[in-house]
Every structure is written in structure tokens, then in C-alpha cells.
C-alpha positions as a printed NumPy array, in Angstrom:
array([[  0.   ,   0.   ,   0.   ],
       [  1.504,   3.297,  -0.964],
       [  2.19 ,   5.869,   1.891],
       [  1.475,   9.187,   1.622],
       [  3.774,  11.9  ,   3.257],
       [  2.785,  15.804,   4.341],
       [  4.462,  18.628,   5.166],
       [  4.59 ,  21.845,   5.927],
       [  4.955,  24.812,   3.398],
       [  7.1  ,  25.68 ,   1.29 ],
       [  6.227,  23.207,  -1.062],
       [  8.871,  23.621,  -3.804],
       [  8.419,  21.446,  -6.701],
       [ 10.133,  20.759, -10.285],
       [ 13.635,  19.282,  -8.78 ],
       [ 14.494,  22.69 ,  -6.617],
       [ 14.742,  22.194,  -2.963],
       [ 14.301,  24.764,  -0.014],
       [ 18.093,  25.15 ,   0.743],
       [ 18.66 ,  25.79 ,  -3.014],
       [ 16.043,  28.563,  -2.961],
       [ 17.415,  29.784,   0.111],
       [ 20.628,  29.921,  -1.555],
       [ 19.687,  31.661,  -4.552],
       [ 18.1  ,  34.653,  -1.681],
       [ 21.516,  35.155,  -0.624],
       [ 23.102,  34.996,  -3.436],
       [ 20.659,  37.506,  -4.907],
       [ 21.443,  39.889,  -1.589],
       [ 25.319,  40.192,  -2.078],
       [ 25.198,  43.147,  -4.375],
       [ 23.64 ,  45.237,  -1.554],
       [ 25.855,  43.571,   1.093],
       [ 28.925,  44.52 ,  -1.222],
       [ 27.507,  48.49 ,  -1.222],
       [ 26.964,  48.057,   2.119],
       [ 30.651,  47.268,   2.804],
       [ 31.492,  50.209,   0.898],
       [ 29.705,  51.914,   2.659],
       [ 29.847,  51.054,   6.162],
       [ 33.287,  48.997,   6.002],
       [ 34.006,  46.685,   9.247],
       [ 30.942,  47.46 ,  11.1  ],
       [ 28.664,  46.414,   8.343],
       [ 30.502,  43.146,   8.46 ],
       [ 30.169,  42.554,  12.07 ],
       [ 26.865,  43.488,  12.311],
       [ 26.277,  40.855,   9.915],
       [ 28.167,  38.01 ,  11.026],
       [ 27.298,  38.532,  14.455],
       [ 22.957,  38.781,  13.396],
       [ 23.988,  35.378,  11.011],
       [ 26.053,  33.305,  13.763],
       [ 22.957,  33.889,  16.404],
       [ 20.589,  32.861,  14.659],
       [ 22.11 ,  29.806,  13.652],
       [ 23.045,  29.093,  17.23 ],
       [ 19.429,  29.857,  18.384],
       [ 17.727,  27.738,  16.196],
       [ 20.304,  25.245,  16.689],
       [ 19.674,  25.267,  20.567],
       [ 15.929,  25.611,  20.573],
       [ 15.718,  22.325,  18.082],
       [ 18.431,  20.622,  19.562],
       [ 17.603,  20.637,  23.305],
       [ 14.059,  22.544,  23.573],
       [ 11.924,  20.987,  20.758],
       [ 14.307,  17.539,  20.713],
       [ 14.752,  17.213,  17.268],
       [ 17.837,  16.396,  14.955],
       [ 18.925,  20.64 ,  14.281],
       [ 18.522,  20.94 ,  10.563],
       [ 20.67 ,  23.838,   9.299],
       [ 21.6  ,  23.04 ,   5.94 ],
       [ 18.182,  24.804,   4.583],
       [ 20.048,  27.906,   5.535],
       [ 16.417,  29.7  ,   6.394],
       [ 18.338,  30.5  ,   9.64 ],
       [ 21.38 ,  31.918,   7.737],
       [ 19.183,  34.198,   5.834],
       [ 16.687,  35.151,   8.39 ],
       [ 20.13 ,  36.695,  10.164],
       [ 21.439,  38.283,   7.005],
       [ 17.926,  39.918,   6.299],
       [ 17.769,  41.052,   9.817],
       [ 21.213,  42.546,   9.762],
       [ 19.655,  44.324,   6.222],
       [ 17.226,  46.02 ,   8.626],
       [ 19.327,  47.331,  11.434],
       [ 22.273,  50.245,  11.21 ],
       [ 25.794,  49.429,  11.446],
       [ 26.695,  51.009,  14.251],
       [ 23.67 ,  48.694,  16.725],
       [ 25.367,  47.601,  19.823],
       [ 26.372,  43.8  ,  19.239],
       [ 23.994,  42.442,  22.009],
       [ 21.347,  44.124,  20.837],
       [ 21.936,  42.353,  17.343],
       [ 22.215,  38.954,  19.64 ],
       [ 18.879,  39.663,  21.21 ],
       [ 17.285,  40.593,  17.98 ],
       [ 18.224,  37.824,  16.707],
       [ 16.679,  35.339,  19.556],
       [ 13.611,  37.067,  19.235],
       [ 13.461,  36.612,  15.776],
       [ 14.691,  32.732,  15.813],
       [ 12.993,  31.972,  19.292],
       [  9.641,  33.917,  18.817],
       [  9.308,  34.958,  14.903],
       [ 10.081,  31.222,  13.724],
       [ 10.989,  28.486,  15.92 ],
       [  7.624,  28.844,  19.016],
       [  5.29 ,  28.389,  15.738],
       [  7.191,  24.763,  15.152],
       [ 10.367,  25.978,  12.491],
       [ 10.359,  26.579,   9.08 ],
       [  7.442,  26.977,   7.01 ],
       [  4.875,  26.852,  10.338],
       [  5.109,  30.519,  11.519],
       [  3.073,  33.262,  10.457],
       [  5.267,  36.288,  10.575],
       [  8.273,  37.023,   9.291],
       [ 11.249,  36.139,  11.089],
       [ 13.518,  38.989,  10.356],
       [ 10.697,  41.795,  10.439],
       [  9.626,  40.27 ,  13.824],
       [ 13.244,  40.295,  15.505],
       [ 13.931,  43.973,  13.588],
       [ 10.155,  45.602,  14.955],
       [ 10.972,  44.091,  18.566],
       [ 14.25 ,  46.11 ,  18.71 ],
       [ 13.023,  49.164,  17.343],
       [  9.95 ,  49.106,  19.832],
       [ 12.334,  48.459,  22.641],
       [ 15.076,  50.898,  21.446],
       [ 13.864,  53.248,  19.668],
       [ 16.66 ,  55.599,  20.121],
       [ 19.736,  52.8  ,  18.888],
       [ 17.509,  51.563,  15.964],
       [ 16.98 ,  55.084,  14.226],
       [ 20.642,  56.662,  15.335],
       [ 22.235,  56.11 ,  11.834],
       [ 25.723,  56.291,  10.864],
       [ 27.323,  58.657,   8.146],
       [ 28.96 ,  56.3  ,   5.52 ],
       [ 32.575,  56.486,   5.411],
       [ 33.82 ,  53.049,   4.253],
       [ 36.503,  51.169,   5.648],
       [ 36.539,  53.92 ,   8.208],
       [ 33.166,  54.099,   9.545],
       [ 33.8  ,  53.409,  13.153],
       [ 31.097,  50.703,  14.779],
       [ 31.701,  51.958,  18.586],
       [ 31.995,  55.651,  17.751],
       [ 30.217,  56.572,  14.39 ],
       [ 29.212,  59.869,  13.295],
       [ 25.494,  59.781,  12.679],
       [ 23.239,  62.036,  11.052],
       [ 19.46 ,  62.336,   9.56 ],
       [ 18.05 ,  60.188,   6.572],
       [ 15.92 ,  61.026,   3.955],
       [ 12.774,  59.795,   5.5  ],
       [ 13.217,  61.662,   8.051],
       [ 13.836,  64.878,   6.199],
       [ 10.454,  63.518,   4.483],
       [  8.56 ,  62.738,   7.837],
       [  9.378,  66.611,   8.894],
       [  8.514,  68.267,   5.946],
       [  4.943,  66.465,   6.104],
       [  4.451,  67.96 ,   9.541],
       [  5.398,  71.356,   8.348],
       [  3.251,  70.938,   5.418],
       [  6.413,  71.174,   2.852],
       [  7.528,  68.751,   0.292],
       [ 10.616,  67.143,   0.474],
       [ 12.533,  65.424,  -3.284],
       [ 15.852,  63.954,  -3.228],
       [ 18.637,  65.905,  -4.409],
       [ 20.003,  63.751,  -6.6  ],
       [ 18.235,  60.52 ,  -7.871],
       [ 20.912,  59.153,  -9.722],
       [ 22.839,  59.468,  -6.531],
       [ 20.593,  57.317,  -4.542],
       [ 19.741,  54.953,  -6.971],
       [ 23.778,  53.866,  -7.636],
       [ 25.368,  54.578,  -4.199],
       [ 28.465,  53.566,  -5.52 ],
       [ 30.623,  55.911,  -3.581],
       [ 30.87 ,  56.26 ,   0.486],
       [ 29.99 ,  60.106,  -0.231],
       [ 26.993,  60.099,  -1.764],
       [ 25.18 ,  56.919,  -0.031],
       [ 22.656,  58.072,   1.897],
       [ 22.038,  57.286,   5.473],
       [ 19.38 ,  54.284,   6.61 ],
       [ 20.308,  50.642,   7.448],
       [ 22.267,  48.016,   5.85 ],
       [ 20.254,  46.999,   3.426],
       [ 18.23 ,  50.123,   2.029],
       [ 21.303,  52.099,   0.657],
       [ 21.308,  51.051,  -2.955],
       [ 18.203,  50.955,  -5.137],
       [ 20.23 ,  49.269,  -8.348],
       [ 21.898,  46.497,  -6.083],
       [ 18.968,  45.704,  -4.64 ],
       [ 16.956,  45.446,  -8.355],
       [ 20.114,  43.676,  -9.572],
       [ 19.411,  40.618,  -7.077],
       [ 15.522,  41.279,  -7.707],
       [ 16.189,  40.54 , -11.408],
       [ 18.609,  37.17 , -10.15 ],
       [ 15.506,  35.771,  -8.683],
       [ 12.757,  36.786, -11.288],
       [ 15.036,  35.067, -13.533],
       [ 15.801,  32.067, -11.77 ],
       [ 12.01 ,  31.481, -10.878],
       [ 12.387,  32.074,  -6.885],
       [ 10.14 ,  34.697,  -6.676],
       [  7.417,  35.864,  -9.181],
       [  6.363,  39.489,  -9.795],
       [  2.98 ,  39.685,  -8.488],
       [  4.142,  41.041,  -5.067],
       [  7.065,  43.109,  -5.857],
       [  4.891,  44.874,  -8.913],
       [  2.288,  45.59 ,  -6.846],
       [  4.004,  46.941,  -3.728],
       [  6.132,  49.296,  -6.019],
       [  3.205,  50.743,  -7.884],
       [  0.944,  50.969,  -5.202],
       [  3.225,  53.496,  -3.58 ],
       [  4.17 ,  55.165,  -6.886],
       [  0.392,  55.729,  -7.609],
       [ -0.753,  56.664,  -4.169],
       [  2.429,  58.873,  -3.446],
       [  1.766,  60.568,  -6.7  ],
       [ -1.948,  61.475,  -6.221],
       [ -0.855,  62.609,  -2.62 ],
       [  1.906,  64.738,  -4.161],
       [ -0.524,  65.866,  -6.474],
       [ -2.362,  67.466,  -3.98 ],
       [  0.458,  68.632,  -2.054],
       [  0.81 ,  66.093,   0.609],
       [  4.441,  64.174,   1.047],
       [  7.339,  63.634,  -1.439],
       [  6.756,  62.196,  -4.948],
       [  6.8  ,  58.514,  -6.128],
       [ 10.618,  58.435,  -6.836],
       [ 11.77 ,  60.206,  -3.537],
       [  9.653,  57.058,  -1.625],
       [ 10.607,  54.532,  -4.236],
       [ 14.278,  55.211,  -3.375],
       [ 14.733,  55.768,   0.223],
       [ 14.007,  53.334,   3.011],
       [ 13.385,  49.872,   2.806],
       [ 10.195,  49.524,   0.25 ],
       [ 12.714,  48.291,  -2.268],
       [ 14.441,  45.581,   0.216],
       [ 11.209,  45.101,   1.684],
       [  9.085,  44.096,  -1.821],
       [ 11.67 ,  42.271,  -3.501],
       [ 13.048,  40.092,  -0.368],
       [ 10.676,  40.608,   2.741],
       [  7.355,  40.408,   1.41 ],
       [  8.107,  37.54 ,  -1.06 ],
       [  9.081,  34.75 ,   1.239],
       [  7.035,  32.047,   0.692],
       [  5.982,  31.076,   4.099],
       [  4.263,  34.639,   4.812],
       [  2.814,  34.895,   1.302],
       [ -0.036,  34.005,  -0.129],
       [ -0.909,  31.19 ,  -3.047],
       [ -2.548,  32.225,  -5.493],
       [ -2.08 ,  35.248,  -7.555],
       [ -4.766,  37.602,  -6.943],
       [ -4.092,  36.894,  -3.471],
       [ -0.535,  37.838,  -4.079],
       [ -1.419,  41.47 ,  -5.43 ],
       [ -3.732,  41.79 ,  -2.699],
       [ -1.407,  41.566,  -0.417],
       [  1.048,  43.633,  -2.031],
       [ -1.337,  46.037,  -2.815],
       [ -2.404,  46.054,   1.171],
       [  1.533,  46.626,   1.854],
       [  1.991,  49.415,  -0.868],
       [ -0.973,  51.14 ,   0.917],
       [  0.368,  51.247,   4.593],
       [  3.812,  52.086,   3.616],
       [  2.274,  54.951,   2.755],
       [ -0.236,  55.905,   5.212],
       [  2.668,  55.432,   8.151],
       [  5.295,  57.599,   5.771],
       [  3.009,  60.216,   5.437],
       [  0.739,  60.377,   8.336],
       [  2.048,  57.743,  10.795],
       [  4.733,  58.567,  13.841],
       [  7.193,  56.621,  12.19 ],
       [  8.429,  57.632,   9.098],
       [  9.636,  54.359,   7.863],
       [  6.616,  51.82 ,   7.809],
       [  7.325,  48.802,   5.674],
       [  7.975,  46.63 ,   8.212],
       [  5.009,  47.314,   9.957],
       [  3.383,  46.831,   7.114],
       [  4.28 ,  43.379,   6.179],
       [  3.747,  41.786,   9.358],
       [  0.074,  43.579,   9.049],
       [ -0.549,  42.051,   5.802],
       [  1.155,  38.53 ,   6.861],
       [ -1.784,  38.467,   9.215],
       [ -4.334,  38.373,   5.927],
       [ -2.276,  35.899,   4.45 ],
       [ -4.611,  32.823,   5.748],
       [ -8.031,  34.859,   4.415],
       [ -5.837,  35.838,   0.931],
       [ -5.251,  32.025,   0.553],
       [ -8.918,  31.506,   0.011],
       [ -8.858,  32.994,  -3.263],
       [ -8.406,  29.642,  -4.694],
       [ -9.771,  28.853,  -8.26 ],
       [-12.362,  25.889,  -8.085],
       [-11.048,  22.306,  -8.448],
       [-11.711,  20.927, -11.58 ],
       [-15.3  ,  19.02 , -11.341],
       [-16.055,  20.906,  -8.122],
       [-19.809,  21.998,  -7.983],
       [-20.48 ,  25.493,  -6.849],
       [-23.2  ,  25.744,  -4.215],
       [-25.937,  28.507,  -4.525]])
């Protein structure tokens, strides 16, 4: 008699395997890591390899001796829930706050919902919202980008562009980037803006966006819809005088890391299609209404672990099994 096996999501078919996938993630992320080096030299590395190494531990301990299982670590989900996490902090974060970032996001994003492809939220959002909650002040201090000189005890910090953006709302002024070529290459330590890790470098992060359109990890419901969602609302707002225009949100802050490598994990996503642009849709839309309106002036986190919370009611937008008879 033949057996039948289940699992939990993701189900990857046609010969690819989770680890590969996972692979292809980080691979796809080393262009912005690279800027981020130039960037933010040393400390971006050992933010990095600190937010990588405690993950791995965590989920290494909780499987090991709390949920008694063989630790499984060669799907790498650990490895890039720590490199997507150090994407969201700044360089200069106090390494134990990294470490308990990092538990929280293991411990309580992932591993209390039963490990990969059982919890709800996103790992890295979860472990990157809990630190900015509970230090508000280290998590939006951000350092001025001076390469292989940036110091990660001592940096000199100064304001971003959302923030710039967030004031000029309240004083009912517009705020545009000076220079969009400048913040969409950030080739150069001088004219990177300031932010976190991962949000410095519009092209890097389309370059790895490309990688995985290409390779088939990721489709483009949910990164097309987040990204035009903002540039259509931001644009009507604009229109009418409220906030910064479409480009000026497009290319600061995280809605570019956040729609091609946050919202797109599979777990947190939905099925189907329409339930995909849905949900991006949902995300485009409170990006915006916390950038313009909100206290913070960042919001895509928030706004992703919002719309992973629709994810179950998205993922009845199924189309109807072939044969299946609608009921009136």
C-alpha cells in the first residue's frame, strides 16, 4: 500500500529544494551587502556576522535541546533570516542588541510556531520591529557612511531622507531627493545616503531582484504591486500637495528591500495570484499611510507583518477544483 507523506509549506516542486532557494536569496542579496561594505566597512561586516552566527546558534539550541529534534541547518532559512535582519538594522547597533534581535526573531518569529514553514510572521521583520519598539533611540541613530573607516563603537550619525520627508509632512512642505541618480547607484561612500544596511542602494537591490525573477524564486505579483501601489498613491498625494513624490519614496528606506526580499518569502505569502497582489497592494498602501501620516516615518515593516496576518483569508482565493460543484 503506498504511503502518503505531508508537510509543511514551502512546497517547492520541479527538482528545486528549499536550501537551493534559500541559496539563490543570498546569493541575490550580495550586491547590496557589497555596497553596504562600501559603505559602512568593518561594522557592516560585524553586524552581519554577528545577526547570522545567532541565529544559527538559536535555532540550533531551541531544536536541539528545547523541541528535541535532529537541528537541521543546511536549509540555511536561519542563515538568511540573520542576514535579512542585519539588512534592517544600522551598522553602528550595539552587538547584544543584534544577539537579542536575533533570539527574538529565531525563538519567537520562527521556531515557538514549530520551524520553518509553520510561523506566520516574518522572522527577520519580527526580531527587527521588537528592537526598534524596545530601542527606539539605537535603531533610528544612523551612521554617516565612510567606508573602511566608519567606526562601529563611535560613528558619526546624522538624519536620513525619510526623516527629512517625515518633517517636511508635519510642516506641510515637500521634500525630493537631491540627486536621484545618486541614490539609486550609491556607488561611492559620499553620496550613499544614510538608513540601514540593506536600504542604501536601489540598483543592487533590483540587480538581485532581477537574479531571482530570472531564476524562478520569486514571481512578480508582489514586488509589482508593492512598487506601484506606492508610486500611484504617493503621486496622487503629491498631487495634492501632501508628502514627497513617487521616486523620492521609491528610493529611500526599505520599500525596495522590503518588496523584492521581505514580502516575497514564501511562508508569509499568499498562493494564489490575486491573493498575491492583494497583499502587495495592502503593503503598498500602509507604507504609505505610516510615511506620510504615521509617527514613524519608515513603515514597511510594519506593514508586512500587518498584511502577513491576511495571508490565511488571501489564501482563500483559490480557483475551483476541476469538477467541483459550486453551491448557490
Amino acid at each position: 500500500m503506498a504511503q502518503l507523506f505531508t508537510s509543511a509549506a514551502p512546497h517547492v516542486h520541479s527538482g528545486d529544494s528549499v536550501q537551493k532557494n534559500m541559496l539563490f536569496v543570498i546569493l541575490a542579496l550580495l550586491p547590496a551587502f557589497a555596497v553596504s561594505l562600501i559603505a559602512f566597512g568593518w561594522s557592516a561586516l560585524i553586524t552581519t556576522v554577528i545577526s547570522i552566527a545567532a541565529c544559527v546558534l538559536t535555532e540550533w539550541c531551541i531544536t536541539k535541546f528545547m523541541l528535541k529534534r535532529q537541528p537541521s541547518l543546511c536549509d540555511l532559512s536561519a542563515v538568511l533570516t540573520g542576514l535579512l535582519l542585519a539588512f534592517n538594522l544600522p551598522s553602528n547597533l550595539p552587538w547584544w542588541m543584534v544577539v537579542l534581535g536575533s533570539i527574538f526573531a529565531i525563538g519567537i518569529g520562527k521556531m515557538v510556531f514549530g520551524g520553518i514553514g509553520q510561523n506566520v510572521f516574518n522572522p527577520a521583520l519580527v526580531g527587527r520591529v521588537f528592537l526598534l519598539i524596545s530601542f527606539p533611540a539605537a535603531m533610528t541613530t544612523w551612521p554617516v557612511a565612510k567606508g573602511f573607516a566608519t567606526s562601529y563603537l563611535d560613528a558619526e550619525t546624522a538624519a536620513t531622507p525619510l526623516s527629512y520627508m517625515k518633517h517636511a509632512v508635519i510642516e506641510h512642505k515637500q521634500f525630493e531627493l537631491d540627486s536621484f541618480v545618486d541614490s539609486f547607484l550609491s556607488c561611492v561612500p559620499e553620496h550613499i545616503m544614510g538608513g540601514s544596511l540593506g536600504e542604501i542602494s536601489a540598483l543592487a537591490l533590483l540587480i538581485g531582484g532581477i537574479f531571482l525573477l530570472c531564476t524562478r524564486v520569486i514571481s512578480w505579483h508582489i514586488p509589482v504591486s508593492i512598487l506601484g501601489t506606492v508610486a500611484v498613491f504617493t503621486a496622487i498625494l503629491s498631487a495634492c500637495g501632501i508628502g514627497s513624490g513617487p521616486l523620492t519614496h521609491l528610493l529611500t528606506g526599505g520599500v525596495m528591500l522590503g518588496a523584492i526580499f521581505m514580502a516575497t518569502d514564501y511562508v508569509t505569502s499568499p498562493m494564489t495570484a490575486w491573493g498575491k497582489i492583494i497583499f502587495g497592494v495592502g503593503i503598498g498602501v500602509i507604507v504609505v499611510v505610516i510615511r506620510t501620516w504615521g509617527a514613524y516615518p519608515e513603515g514597511m515593516s510594519f506593514a508586512i507583518l500587518i498584511m502577513n496576518s491576511v495571508v490565511p483569508l488571501l489564501n482563500r482565493i483559490a480557483p475551483k477544483r476541476f469538477g467541483e460543484v459550486v453551491k448557490k
